[in-house]
N, C-alpha and C positions, 0 to 999 in steps of 0.2 A: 379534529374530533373523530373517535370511531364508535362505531356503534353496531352491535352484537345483539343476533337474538341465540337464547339458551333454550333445550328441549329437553327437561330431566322425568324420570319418573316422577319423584318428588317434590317437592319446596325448595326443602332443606337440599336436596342434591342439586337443584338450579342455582342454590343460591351461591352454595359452595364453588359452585364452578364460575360464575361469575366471580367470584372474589379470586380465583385464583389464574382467570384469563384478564381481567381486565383491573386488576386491584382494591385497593380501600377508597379509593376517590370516585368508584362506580358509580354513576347516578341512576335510578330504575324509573325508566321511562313506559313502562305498562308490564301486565302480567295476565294472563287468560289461559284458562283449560284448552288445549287441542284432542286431538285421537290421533296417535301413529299410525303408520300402513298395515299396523295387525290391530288398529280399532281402540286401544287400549288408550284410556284417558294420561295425557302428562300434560307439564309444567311448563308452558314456554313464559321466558323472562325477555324483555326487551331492555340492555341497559347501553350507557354512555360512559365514554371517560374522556377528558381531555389530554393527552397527551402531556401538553404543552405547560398543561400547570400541573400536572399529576405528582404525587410528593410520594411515591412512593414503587417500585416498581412492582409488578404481577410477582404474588409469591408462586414457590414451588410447588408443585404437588402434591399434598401433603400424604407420610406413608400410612397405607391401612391400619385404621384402629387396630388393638386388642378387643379380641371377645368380652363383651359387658358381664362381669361376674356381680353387680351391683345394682343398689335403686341408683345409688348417686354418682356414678359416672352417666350414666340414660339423663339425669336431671340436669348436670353438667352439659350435657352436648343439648340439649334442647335450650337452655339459658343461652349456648353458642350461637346456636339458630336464631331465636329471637334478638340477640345482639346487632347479628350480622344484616336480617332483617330490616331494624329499626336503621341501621346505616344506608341502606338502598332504598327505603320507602320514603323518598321524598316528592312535593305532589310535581308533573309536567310543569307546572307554572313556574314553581319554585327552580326546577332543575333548568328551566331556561333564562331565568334571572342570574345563576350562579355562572353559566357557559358560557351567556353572551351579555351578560350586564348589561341588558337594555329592555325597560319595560315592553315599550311595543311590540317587541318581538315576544315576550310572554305573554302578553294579553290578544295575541293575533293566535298560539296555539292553541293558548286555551278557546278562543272563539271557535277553532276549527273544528278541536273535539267536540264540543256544544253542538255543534252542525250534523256533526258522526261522522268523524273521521276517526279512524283508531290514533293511537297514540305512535305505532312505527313507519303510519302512511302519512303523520302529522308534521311528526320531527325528519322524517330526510324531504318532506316537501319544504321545511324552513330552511333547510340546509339550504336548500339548491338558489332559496330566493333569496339570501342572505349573502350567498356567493355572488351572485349578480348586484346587490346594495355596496353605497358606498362602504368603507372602512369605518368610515369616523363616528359610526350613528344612522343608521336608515330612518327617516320618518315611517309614519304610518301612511301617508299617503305613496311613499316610494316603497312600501311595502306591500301594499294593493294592486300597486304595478306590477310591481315583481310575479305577485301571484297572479294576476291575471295571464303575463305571459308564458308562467310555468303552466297552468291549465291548457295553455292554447299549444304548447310545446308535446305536452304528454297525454294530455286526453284527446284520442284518437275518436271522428265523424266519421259515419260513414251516409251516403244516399243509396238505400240498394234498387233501387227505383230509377238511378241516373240512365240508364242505357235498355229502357223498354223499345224504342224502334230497333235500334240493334239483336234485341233478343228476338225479336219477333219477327224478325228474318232470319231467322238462324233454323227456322222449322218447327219443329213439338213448344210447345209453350214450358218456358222454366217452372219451375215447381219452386214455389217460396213457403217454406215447412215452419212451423210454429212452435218450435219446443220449450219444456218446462215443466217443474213442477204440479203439483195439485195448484188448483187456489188463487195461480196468478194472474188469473183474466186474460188465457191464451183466444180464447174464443170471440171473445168481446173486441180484443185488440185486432184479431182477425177481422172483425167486423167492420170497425173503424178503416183500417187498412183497407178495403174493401171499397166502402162506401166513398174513399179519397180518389180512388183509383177509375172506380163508374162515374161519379157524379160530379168529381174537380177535374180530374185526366180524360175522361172519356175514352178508359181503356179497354179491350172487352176484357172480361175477366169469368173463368170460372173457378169452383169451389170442390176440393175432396175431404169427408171426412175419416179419418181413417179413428173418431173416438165412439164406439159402440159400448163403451161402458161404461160410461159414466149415466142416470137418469136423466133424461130428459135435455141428453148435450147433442145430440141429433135433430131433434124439436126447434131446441134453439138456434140451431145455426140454418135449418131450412125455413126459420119464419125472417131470418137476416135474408136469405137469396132470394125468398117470395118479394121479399120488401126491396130489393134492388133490381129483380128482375132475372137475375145471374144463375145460369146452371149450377148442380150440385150434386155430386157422384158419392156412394160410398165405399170406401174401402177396407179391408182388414189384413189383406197380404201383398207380397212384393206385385206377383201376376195381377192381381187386383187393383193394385195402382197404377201400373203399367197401362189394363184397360183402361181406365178411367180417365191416363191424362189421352189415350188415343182419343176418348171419348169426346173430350175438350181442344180437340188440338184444331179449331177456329177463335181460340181464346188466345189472346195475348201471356195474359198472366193467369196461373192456376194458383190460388193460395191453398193450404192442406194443414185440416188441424186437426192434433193429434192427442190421444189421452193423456193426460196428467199423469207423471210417472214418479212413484214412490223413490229417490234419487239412491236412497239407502239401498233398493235392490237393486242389484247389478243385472239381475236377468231382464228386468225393464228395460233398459237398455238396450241389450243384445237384441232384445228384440226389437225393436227401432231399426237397429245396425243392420239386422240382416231384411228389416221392410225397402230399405234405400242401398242397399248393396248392387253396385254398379247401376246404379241410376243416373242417369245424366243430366246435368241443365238441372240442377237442383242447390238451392239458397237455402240454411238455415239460418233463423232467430231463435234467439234463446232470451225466453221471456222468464224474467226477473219482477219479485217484488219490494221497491223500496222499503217495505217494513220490517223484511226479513233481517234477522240477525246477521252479523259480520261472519262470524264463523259457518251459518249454514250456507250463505251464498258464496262462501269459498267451496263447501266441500257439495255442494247444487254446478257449479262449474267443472270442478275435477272430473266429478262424475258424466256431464253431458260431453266434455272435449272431441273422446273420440270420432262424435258426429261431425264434427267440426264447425260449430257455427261460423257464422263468417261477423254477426254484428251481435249486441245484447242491444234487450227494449229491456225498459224499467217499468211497472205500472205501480199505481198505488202512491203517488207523489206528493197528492195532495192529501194524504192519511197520516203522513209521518212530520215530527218535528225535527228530524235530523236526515235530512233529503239528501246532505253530504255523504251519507252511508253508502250511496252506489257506486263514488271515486274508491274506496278501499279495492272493490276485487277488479275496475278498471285499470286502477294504476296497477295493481298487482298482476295480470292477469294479458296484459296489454288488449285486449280486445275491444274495437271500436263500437261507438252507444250508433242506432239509429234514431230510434224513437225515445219519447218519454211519454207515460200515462198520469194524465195531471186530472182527471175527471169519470163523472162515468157517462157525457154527452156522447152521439156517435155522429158525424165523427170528430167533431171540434175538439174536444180533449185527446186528443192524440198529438202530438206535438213534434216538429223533427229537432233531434236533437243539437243545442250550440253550444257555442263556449261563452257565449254570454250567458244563456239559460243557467249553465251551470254554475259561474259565478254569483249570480241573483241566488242560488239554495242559500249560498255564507252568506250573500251580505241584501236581503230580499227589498231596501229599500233602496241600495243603490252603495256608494264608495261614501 
């Protein structure tokens, strides 16, 4: 089996190229708008062919048209297009009936998609569990296995919390930073995190916030550390953060949360970059929202990388009917989950994240 994805300006130009890399037996396993690295919307094609049964090989490159002096050669090549089209637009379900002639194995992707998994994180996640079943026919229950142990293989945990006495001999208190978009309950989460760490761990903890713009996001985070007890410093520059953790530094853990950053700007950034430049003993989360689109939460990560998070939290879990959307930019992206936001209790809806939590998104009553 191989499988290719295509990036054309066009349709018609994705489609073409598909026909002439992978031939007439292509099957088109999804299609979606991206933006290139200069912004500009194109056509990515996800398709398949099997090799093995393929009747036909990858034609040639076909040579550049002649200039259109006509209505009806344009009519011509658009009837090509639509042809070519209607040959590749077959649904996932179908295209896995024809590949691997076996229901369960199409009724297991299509469940996946259902869930939100895209369609190119759906089919190499079949592949792999498919490779691991037997030959002859996988049941659905050796199919459940499979994926279970594929999620426990590729979806990376992390605990950033595991080595608090170690940190805390180490001198200045870590700095665990909260990044993210507008909107995705960085604050709240900070809260939660907070209140686990006072009131389950009995760890000291202080608080910096470096968000003075947004209304009333100062209020709220000093009526959370009234309510725990927990120092709370603010900040807007590197020197300023610097005081602030000396300020704290009988505190184990300092958590720091930071404004909501328009992802699209790039100076939003920078500016972050250059608040934590050469700052030591410092953890970022990159706070995610389950509801967001597949494509924004790819291009919400691009964007934030340079800081380097170390783990992604998910929140909004319990908002969404397809919870499986947060494997796409994990598998993609390799970055390990810590948390997940399943409520808006503090802190009981904060959850650490498993590989069984995450099997329960697909299958929420069990195998």
């Amino acid at each position: 089996m191989q499988v290719k994805t295509f990036v054309a300006p066009t349709m018609p130009q994705a489609l073409e190229w598909v026909r002439r890399e992978l031939g007439p037996d292509a099957v088109l396993l999804g299609t979606r708008k991206v933006k290139d690295p200069e912004g500009k919307t194109c056509v990515e094609i996800t398709a398949a062919v099997d090799r093995g049964t393929a009747s036909a090989p990858p034609r040639a490159p076909a040579p550049n048209a002649p200039p259109m002096q006509a209505e009806d050669p344009i009519v011509q090549e658009q009837l090509e297009d639509i042809r070519g089209m209607l040959s590749l637009l077959l649904s996932a379900k179908d295209a896995f009936v024809r590949l691997h002639g076996q229901k369960a194995v199409s009724d297991l992707f299509q469940h996946l998609l259902l869930r939100g998994l895209n369609e190119k994180t759906a089919f190499t996640l079949l592949e792999n569990i498919l490779a691991a079943c037997p030959k002859e026919g996988p049941t659905k229950s050796q199919l459940l296995d499979a994926l279970s142990r594929q999620l426990n293989d590729r979806v990376g945990l992390t605990d950033p919390f595991a080595r608090l006495e170690e940190e805390a001999a180490e001198g200045s208190p870590r700095l665990y930073v909260f990044l993210g978009p507008t909107g995705v309950g960085k604050t709240t989460t900070l809260a939660k995190i907070a209140a686990y760490l006072k009131l389950k761990k009995k760890v000291p903890i202080g608080l910096i916030s470096l968000d003075t713009y947004r209304i009333g996001a100062l209020d709220q985070l000093k009526t959370y550390a009234d309510i725990l007890g927990v120092p709370l410093k603010v900040a807007q520059t590197r020197l300023e953060l610097l005081s602030a953790r000396e300020a704290l530094k009988g505190c184990s853990v300092v958590l720091v949360d930071t404004t909501g950053r328009n992802y699209l700007n790039g100076s939003s950034i920078q500016d972050l970059q250059e608040i934590f430049r050469d700052v030591d003993g410092v953890s970022h989360f990159l706070v995610l929202s389950a509801t967001a689109k597949d494509e924004d939460l790819r291009h919400v990560i691009q964007r934030f990388r340079p800081l380097g998070p170390e783990s992604l939290i998910f929140t909004k879990i319990d908002e969404t009917l397809t919870p499986g959307t947060i494997l796409n930019p994990v598998l993609r992206f390799a970055y390990p989950l810590s948390y997940l936001g399943v409520g808006q209790r503090v802190p009981e809806d904060l959850v650490r994240a498993t590989h069984k939590r995450i099997l329960g998104f697909f299958f929420p009553r069990g195998h």
